[in-house]
C-alpha positions as CSV (number, residue, x, y, z in Angstrom):
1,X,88.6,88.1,127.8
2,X,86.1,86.0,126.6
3,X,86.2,84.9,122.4
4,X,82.6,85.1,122.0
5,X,79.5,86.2,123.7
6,X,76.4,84.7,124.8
7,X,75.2,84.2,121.2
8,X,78.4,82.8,119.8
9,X,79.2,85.9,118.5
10,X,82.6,87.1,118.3
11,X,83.3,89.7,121.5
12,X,85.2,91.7,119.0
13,X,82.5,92.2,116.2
14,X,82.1,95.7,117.0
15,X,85.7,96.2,117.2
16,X,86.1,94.4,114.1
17,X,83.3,96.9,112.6
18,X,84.7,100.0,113.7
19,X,88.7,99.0,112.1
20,X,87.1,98.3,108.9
21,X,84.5,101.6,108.7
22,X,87.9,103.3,109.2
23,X,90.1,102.2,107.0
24,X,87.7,102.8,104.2
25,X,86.4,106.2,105.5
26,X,89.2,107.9,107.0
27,X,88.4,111.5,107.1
28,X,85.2,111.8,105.6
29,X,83.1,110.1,102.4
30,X,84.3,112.5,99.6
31,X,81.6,110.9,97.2
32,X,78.4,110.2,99.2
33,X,78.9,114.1,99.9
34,X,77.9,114.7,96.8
35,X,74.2,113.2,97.7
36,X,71.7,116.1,99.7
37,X,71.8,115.5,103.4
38,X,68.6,114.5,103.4
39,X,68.0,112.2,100.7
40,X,66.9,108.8,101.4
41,X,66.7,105.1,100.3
42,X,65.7,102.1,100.0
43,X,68.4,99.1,99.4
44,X,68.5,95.8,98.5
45,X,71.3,93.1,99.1
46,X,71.3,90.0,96.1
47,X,73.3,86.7,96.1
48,X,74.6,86.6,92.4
49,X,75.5,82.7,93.6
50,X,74.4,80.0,95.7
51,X,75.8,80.1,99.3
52,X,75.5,79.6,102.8
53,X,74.3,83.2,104.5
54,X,77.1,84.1,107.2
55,X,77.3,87.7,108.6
56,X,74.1,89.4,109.0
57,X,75.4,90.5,112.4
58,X,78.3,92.4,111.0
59,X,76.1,94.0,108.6
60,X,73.5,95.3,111.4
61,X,76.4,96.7,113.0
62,X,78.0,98.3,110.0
63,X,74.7,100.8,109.5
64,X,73.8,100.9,113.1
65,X,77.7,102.6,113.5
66,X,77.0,104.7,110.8
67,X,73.1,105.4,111.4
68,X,70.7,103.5,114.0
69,X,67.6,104.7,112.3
70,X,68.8,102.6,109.4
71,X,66.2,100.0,109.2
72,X,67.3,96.3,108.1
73,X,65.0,93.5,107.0
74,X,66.6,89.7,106.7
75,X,64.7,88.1,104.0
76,X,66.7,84.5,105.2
77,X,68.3,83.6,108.4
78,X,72.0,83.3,109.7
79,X,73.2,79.5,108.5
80,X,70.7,79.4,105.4
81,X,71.5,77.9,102.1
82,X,70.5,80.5,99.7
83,X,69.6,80.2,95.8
84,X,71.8,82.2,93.3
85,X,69.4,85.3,92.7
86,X,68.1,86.1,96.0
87,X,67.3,88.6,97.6
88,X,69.3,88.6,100.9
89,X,67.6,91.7,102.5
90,X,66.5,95.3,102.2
91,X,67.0,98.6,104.1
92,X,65.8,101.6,104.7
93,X,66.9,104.5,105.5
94,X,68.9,108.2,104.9
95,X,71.0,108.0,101.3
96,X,74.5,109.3,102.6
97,X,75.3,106.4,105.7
98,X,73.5,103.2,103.1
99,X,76.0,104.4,100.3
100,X,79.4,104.6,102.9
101,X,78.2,101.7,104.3
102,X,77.9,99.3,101.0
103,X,81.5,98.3,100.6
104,X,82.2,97.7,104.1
105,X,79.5,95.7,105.0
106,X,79.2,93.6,101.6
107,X,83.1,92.9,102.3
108,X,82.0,91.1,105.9
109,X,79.2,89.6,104.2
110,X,80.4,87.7,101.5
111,X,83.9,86.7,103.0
112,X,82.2,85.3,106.0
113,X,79.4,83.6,103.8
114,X,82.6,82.4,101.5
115,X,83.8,80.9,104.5
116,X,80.5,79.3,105.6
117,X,79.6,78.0,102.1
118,X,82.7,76.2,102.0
119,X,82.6,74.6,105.4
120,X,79.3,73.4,104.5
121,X,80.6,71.6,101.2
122,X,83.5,69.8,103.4
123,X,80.8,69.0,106.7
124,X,78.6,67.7,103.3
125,X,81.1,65.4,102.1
126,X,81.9,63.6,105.5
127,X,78.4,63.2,106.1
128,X,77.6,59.8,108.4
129,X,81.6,59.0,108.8
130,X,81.9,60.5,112.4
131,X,84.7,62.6,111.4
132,X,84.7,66.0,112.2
133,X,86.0,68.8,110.1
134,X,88.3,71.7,111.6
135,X,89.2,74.8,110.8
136,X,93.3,76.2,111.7
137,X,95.2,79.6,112.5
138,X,95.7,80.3,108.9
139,X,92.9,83.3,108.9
140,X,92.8,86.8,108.0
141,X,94.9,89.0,110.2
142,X,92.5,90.7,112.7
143,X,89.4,88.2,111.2
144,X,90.2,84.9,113.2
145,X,87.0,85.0,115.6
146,X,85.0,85.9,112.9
147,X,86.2,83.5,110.6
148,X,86.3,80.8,112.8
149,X,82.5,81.8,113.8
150,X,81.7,81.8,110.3
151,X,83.4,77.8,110.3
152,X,81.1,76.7,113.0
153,X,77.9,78.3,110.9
154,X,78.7,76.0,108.0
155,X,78.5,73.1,110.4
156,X,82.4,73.1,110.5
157,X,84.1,72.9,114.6
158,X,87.0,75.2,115.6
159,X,90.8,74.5,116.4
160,X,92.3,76.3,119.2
161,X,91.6,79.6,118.7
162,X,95.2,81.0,119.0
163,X,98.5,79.8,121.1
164,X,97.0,80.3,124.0
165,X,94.1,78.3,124.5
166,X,96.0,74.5,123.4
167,X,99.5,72.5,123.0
168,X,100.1,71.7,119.6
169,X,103.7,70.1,119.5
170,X,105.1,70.0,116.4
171,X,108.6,69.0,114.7
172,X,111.1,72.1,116.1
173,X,109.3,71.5,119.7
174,X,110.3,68.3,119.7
175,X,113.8,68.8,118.6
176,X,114.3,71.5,120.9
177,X,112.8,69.9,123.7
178,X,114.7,66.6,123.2
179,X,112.2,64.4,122.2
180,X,108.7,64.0,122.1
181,X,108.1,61.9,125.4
182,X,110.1,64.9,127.4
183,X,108.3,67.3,125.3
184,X,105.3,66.0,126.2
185,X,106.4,66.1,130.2
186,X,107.2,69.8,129.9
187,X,104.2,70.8,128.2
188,X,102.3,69.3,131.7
189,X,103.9,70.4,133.7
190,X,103.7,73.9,132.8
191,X,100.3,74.3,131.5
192,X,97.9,70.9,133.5
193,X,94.1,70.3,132.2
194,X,95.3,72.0,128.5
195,X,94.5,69.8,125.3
196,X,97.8,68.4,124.0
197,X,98.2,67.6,121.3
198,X,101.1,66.7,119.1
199,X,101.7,66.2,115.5
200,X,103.6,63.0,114.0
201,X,105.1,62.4,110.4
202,X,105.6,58.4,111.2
203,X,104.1,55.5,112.7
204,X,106.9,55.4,115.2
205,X,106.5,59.1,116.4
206,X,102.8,58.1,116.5
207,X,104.3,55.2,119.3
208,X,106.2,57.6,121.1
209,X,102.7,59.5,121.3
210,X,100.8,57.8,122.3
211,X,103.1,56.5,125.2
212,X,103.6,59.9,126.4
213,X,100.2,59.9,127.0
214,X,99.1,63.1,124.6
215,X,95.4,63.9,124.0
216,X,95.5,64.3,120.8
217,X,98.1,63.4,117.8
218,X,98.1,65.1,114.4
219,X,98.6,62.8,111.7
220,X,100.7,65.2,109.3
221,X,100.3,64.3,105.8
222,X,100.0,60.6,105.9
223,X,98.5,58.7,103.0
224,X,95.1,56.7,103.4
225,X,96.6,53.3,104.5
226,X,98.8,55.2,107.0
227,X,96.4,56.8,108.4
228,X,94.3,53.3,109.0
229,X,97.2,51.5,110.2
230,X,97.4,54.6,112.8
231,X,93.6,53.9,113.6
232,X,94.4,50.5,114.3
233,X,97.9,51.4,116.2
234,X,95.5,53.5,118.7
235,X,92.5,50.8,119.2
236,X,95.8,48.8,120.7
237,X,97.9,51.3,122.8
238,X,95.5,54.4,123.6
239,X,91.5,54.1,122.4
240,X,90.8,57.4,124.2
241,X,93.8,59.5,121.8
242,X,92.6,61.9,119.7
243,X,93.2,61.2,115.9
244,X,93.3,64.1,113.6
245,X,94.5,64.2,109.9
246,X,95.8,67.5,108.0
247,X,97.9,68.3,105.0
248,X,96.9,68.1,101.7
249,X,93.0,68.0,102.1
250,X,90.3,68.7,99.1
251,X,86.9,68.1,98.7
252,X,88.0,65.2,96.4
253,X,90.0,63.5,99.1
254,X,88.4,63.9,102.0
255,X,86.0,61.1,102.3
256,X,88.1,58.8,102.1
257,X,90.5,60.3,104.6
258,X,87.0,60.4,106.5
259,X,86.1,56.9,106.6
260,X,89.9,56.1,107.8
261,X,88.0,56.4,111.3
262,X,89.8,59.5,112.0
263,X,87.9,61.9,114.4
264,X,89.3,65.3,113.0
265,X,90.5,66.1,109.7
266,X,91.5,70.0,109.6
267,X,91.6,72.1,106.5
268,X,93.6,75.4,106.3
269,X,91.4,76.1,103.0
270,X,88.4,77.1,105.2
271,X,89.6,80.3,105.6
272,X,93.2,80.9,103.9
273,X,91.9,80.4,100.3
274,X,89.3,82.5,100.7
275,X,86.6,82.8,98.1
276,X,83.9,85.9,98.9
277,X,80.6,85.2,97.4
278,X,79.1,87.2,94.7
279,X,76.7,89.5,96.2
280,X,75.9,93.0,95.2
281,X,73.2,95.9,96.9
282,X,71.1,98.4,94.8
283,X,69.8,101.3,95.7
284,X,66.6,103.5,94.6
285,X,66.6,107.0,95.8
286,X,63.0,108.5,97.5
287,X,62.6,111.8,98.6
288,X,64.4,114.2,101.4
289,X,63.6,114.1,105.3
């Protein structure tokens, strides 16, 4: 099954909705109850900080679960850097779905803008290096698509999306397959045309790498000069590897990791540190339908 559909969209967004509008509801709304059946609304969604907008989608699918007549205006598009203050959107619509709809769709929208708005900061500091900044497998449990969708709106690329879909060799492959070049054998033998790649802690792994002929090597927590004497160890044994550094990465370091003349540098703090934006919805009550 396809990851995403035509829009880039994860395939599993509704999915994703209809997990999270039941975990919170369960059985029934007990409070929003308590409102008349037909009461209605209007709503409106603020940005208490500044942030890259991520989620919209999730949000239109929340209240169209819940209540298509729910009507939703976007006051700033998918990707947009918005001010601290604004108004994000406003809706429309009966009293009882808006109010069981808050929590869950606020939660989608500020962890995936949390995501975005820090992808955007890393993307910001590379700027004109040529490096490329990539997300990893540490995600929320059940959120990796739409985490790593919310990576690629804050200008970020993914990683392989699970174990499935790339090679990644690390350390206890290599000891248990006896060495990296018959590592590096196995691996193509048993799964031709995927990306390999495999990650090194020394220059002399690095070597045995790039002889084995591996797509892509992982430079695991090497310092800055290490990382440029790798850069240099590739424009003489194998220009068309890969070069990716990891381990360690903040928004401090990484342009100098950057202008090493790596072509990836991965940060697991994309979406494992996760930092939701501030963002909160109002309501003002109208009359009954």
């Amino acid at each position: 099954m396809s990851n995403a559909d035509e829009t880039g969209l994860p395939a599993d967004l509704g999915e994703q909705v209809r997990r999270a509008l039941a975990e919170d509801i369960g059985s029934g709304d007990l409070t929003a109850a308590l409102v008349p059946a037909g009461q209605t609304a209007q709503a409106t969604v603020l940005t208490r900080e500044e942030a890259v907008l991520c989620g919209t989608d999730w949000v239109g699918e929340v209240f169209r679960q819940l209540d298509p007549g729910i009507r939703i205006d976007w006051h700033a598009s998918e990707g947009a850097r918005v001010p601290a203050g604004a108004m994000l959107c406003s809706l429309d619509g009966t009293a009882r779905p808006l109010l069981t709809g808050e929590r869950t769709a606020l939660n989608f929208l500020q962890a995936l803008s949390g995501v975005a708005t820090i992808t955007r900061r890393y993307v910001a500091a590379i700027d004109g290096t040529g490096a490329r900044i990539l997300d990893t497998r540490k995600t929320i449990p059940g959120l990796r698509l739409a985490q790593k969708y919310a990576v690629r709106i804050g200008g970020g690329s993914n990683h392989r999306i699970g174990l499935y879909d790339a090679i990644l060799v690390k350390e206890n492959h290599i000891v248990a397959g006896g060495g990296i070049a018959r590592t590096v054998g196995a691996a193509r033998r048993l799964s031709p045309g995927v990306l390999l790649e495999v990650e090194v802690e020394t220059l002399e792994q690095a070597r045995e790498a790039f002889a084995a002929g591996a797509d892509r090597l992982l430079l695991d927590n090497f310092p800055v000069e290490r990382l440029r004497e790798a850069v240099r160890l590739r424009a003489d044994l194998s220009p068309s590897t890969g070069l990716e550094a990891s381990g360690g990465v903040t928004l401090q370091s990484i342009r100098a990791i950057a202008e090493t003349g790596v072509d990836f540098i991965s940060v697991g703090d994309l979406t494992k540190n996760l930092r939701a934006i501030d963002l909160s919805m109002r309501l003002r009550f109208a009359g009954a339908r």
